[in-house]
C-alpha positions in Angstrom: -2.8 -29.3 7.7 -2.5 -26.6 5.1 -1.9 -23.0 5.5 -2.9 -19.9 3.7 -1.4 -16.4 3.8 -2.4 -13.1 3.0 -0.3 -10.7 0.9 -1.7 -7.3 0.7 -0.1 -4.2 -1.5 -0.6 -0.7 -1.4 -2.2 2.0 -3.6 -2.5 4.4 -0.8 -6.0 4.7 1.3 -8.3 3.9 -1.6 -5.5 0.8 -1.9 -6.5 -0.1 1.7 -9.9 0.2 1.4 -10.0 -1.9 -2.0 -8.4 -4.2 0.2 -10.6 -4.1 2.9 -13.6 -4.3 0.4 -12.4 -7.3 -1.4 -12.1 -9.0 2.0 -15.2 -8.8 3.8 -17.3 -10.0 0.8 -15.0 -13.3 1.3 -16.2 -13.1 5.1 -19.3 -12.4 3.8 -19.9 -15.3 1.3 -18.0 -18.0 3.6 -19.6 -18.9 6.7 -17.3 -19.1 9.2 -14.8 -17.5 7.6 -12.5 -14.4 8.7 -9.8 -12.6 7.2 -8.2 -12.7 10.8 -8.4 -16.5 10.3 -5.1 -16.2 7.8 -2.4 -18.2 8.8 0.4 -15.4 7.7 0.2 -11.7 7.4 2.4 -9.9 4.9 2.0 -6.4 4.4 3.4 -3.5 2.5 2.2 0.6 2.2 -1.5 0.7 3.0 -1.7 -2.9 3.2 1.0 -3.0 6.4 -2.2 -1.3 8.4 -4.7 -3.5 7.1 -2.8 -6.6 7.5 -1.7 -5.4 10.8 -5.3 -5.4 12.1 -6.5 -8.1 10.7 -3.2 -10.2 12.2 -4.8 -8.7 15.7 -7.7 -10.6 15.4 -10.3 -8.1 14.1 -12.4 -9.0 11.5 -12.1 -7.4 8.0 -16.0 -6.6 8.1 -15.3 -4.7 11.5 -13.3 -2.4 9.8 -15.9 -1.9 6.6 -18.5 -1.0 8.6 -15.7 1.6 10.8 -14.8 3.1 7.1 -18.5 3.2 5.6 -19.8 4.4 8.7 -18.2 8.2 9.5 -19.7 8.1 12.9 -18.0 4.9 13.8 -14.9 5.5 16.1 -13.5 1.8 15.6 -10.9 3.0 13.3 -11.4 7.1 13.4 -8.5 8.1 10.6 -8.4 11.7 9.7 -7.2 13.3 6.9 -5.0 15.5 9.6 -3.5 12.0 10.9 -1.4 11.4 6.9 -1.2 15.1 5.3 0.9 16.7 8.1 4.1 18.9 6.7 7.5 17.3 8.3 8.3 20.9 10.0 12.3 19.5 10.7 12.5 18.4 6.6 11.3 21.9 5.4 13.3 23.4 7.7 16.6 21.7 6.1 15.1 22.7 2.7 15.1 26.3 3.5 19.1 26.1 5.6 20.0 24.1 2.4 18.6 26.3 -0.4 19.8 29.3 1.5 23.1 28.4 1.3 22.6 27.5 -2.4 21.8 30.1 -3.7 24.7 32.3 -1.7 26.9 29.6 -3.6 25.2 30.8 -6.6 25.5 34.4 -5.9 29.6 34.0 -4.5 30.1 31.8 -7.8 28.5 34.9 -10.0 30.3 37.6 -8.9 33.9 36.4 -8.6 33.8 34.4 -12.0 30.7 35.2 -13.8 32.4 33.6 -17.0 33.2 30.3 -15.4 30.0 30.0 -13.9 28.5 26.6 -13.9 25.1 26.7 -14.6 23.2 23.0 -14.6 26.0 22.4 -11.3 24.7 25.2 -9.5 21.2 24.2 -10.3 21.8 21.0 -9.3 22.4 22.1 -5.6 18.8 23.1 -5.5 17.5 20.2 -6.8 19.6 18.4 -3.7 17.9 20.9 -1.2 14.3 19.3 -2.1 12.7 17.7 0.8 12.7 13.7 1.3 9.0 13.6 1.5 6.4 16.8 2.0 4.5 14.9 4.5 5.8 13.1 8.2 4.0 10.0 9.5 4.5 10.9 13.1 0.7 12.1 13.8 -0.2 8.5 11.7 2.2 6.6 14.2 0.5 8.5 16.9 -2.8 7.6 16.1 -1.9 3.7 15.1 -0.5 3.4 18.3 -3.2 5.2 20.3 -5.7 2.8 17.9 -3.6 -0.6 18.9 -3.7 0.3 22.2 -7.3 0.8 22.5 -8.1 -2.1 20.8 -5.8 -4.4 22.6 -3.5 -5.5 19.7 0.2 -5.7 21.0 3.1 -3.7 19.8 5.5 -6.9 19.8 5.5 -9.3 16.8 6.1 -12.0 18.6 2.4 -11.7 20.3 0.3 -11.2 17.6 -2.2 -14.0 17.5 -0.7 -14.6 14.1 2.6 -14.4 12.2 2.9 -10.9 10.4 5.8 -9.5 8.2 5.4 -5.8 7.3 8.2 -5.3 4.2 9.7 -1.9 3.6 12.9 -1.0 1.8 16.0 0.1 3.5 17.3 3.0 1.8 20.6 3.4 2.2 21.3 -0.3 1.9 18.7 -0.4 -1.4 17.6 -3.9 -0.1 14.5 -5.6 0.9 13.8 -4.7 4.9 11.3 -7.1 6.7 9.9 -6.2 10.3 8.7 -9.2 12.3 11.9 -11.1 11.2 15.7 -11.3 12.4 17.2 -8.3 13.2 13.9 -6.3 12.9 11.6 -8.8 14.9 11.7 -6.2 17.8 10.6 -3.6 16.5 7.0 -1.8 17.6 4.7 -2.7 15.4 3.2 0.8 14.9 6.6 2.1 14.3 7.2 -0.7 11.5 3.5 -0.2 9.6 4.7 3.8 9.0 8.3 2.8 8.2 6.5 0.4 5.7 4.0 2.8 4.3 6.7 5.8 3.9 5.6 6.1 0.0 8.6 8.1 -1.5 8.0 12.1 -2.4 4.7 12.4 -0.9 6.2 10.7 3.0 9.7 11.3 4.1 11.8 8.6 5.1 11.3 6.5 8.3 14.2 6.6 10.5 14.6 3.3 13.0 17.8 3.1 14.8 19.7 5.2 12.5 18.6 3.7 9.5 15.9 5.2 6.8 12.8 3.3 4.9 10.7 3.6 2.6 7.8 1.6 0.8 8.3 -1.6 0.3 6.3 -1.6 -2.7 4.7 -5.5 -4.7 8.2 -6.3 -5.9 8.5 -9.3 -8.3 6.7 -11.9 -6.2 4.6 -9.4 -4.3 6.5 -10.8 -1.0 4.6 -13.9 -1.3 8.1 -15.5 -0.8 7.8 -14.9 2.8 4.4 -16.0 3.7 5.8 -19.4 1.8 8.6 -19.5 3.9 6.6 -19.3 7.2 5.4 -22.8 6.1 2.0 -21.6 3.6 1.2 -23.9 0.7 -1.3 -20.8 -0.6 -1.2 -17.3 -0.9 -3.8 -15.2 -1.7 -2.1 -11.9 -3.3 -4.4 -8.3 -3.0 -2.7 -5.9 -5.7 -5.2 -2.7 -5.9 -2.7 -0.6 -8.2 -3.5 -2.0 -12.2 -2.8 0.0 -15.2 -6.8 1.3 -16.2 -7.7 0.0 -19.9 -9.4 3.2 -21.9 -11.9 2.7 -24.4 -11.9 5.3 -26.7 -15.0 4.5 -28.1 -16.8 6.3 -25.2 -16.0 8.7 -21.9 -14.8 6.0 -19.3 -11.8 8.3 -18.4 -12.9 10.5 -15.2 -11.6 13.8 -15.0 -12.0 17.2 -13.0 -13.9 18.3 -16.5 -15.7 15.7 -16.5 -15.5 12.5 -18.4 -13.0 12.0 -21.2 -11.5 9.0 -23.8 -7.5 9.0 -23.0 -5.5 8.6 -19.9 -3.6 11.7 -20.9 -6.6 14.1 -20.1 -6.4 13.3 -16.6 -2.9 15.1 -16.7 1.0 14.6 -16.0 0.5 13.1 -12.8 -2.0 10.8 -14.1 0.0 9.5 -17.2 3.2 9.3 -14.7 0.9 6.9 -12.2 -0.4 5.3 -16.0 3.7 4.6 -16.2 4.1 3.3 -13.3 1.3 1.0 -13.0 2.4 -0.5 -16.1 5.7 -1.3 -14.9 4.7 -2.6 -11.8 1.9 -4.8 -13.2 4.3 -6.4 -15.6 6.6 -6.9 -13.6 4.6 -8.5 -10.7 2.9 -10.9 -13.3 6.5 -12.0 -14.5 7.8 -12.7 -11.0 5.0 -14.5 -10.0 4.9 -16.8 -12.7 8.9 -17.5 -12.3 7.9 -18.1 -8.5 5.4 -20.5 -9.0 7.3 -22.5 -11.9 10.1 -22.8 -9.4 8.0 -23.5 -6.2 4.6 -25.8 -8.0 4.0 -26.5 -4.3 2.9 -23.0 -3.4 -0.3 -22.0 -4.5 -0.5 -18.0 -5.8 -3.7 -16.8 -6.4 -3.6 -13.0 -7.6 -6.7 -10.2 -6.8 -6.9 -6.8 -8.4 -9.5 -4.8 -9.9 -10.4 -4.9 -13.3 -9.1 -3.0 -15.8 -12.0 -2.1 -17.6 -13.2 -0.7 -14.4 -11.7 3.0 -14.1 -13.3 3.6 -10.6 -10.3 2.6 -8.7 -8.5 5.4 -11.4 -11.2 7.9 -11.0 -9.4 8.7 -7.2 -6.1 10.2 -5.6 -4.8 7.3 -3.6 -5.1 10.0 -0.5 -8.2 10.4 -1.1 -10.4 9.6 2.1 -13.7 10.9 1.1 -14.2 8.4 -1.5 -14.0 6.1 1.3 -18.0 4.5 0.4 -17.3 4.4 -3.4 -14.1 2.4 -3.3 -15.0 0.1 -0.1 -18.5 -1.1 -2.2 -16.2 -1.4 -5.2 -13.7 -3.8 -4.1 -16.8 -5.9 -2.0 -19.1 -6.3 -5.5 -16.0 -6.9 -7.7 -15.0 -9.5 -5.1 -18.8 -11.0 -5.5 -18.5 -11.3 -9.0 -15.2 -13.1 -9.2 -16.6 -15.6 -6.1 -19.3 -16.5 -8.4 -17.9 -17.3 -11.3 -17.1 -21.2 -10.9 -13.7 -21.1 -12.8 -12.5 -18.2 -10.6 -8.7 -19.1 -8.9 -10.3 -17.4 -5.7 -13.0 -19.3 -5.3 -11.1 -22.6 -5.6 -9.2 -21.3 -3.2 -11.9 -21.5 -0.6 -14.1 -24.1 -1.8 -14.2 -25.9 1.2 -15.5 -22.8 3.1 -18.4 -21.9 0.8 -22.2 -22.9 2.2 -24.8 -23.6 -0.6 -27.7 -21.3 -0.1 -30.9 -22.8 1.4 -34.2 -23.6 -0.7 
């Protein structure tokens, strides 16, 4: 009997509810049908929560209508619960930076000839924080959330197999909870150590070790839902490089809309970068994956280009919670209709013809 996994990226919380979007208009247009019905989880970032809940047994439409609907407590997030300073991290910044700049000072007046500029700078630039942000009120509240929904902490309980993929920082390799050495791990502890995104959360400590985001990586981790026996893997990436036209104003802005990428700003153009890299690299090591392993089935989602709405947002940002959820449901729709669609072949056995 074939399997199917479920591979699902990050991008932050509009990432997740892309995510989220995309699969409850599959649950939607297949009768039957649930994302909890997956044979394998994967998760990394944002996606380590959704696939966490989903691997529990809830529906992916359960949690649309908890994100659409404010007054909904299924899944009650709060900005409070992700933006909350790391108190002990700040505090080493300002012990660090204090004894910095007494370096600097000592170094100045006893040889203000010899004095090494760009090194005494550079002991400042080692006193910035490891993230601005802790996920201990998010581990709090996933926990609380498991909890109350019934959805063990152990991996080895989960009504289905789920990896959450992080990296280990010290070790600069892959790090996968729910397997080996890392199988007993909490589950809420793992989904924050996987969703630790570098500058903005500090590290995740777990028995004496630090992670971070595991990020899509070359084959988007799709290696591991293969392994776990799945002869297809359907592949969620939300973070694509936008495509301007500079024919017309599809760039949104704080000043309204503009023609180029660079008038959304530095940060903007750096996240432009980035996605570029990532995409190109994701594509390459999917198609070496797949040339090597013809067996395994990849089938890639992401938004469309063209389409700047999943641009237009800060990955943090919650309120756009309606815009982005309806975003990743109709684009889903489209692609499910289109007869040639990878996705839809993928579930062609699943899809009811409408009555007359």
């Amino acid at each position: 009997m074939s399997k199917r996994g479920l591979c699902l990226g990050g991008g932050g919380i509009t990432g997740a509810l892309y995510e989220v979007g995309c699969l409850a208009a599959l649950e939607e247009r297949y009768a039957g049908f649930r994302a909890s019905d997956f044979d394998v989880f994967v998760g990394t970032s944002a996606g380590a929560t959704v696939a966490t809940v989903l691997a529990g047994g809830y529906p992916a439409t359960r949690l649309y209508r908890a994100l659409l609907d404010p007054a909904d407590d299924f899944f009650s997030l709060k900005r409070q619960h992700l933006l909350r300073l790391d108190g002990k991290e700040w505090r080493r910044v300002m012990t660090s930076s204090i004894g910095a700049a007494r370096h600097l000072f000592s170094s100045a007046a006893s040889s203000p000839l010899d004095l090494d500029v760009w090194n005494e700078l550079d002991r400042f630039w080692d006193s910035l924080p490891a993230g601005f942000f802790t996920l201990d009120a998010y581990e709090a509240f996933f926990a609380s959330f498991m909890a109350r929904r019934q959805i063990t902490e152990r991996f080895c309980d989960l009504p289905r197999p789920l990896y959450l993929v992080a990296n280990d920082l010290d070790r600069g390799e892959r790090a996968v909870f729910g397997d080996g050495e890392l199988a007993n791990v909490r589950v809420s502890r793992a989904v924050c150590a996987a969703s630790a995104i570098p500058l903005l959360f500090a590290p995740v400590r777990i028995d004496e070790r630090d992670y971070i985001d595991g990020g899509m990586g070359d084959v988007a981790h799709a290696d591991l839902a293969a392994r776990a026996g799945c002869d297809s893997v359907l592949i969620i990436n939300p973070m694509v490089p936008v495509r301007a036209n500079l024919g017309q104003k599809g760039v949104p802005t704080g000043h309204g809309p503009r023609r180029r990428v660079r008038d959304k700003g530095l940060i903007w153009v750096s996240s432009q970068a980035w996605r570029l890299r990532s995409e190109q690299r994701l594509r390459d090591g999917l198609a070496r994956y797949e040339a090597a392993h013809p067996e395994c089935e990849l089938v890639l989602l992401e938004p469309d280009p063209d389409d700047a709405t999943m641009f237009m947002y800060s990955p943090m940002n919650f309120a756009a919670r309606r815009t982005i959820l309806e975003e990743g449901f109709r684009s889903t729709t489209r692609k499910l209709e289109d007869a040639a669609s990878p996705l839809r072949a993928m579930f062609e056995n699943e899809i009811v013809e409408p009555e007359v």
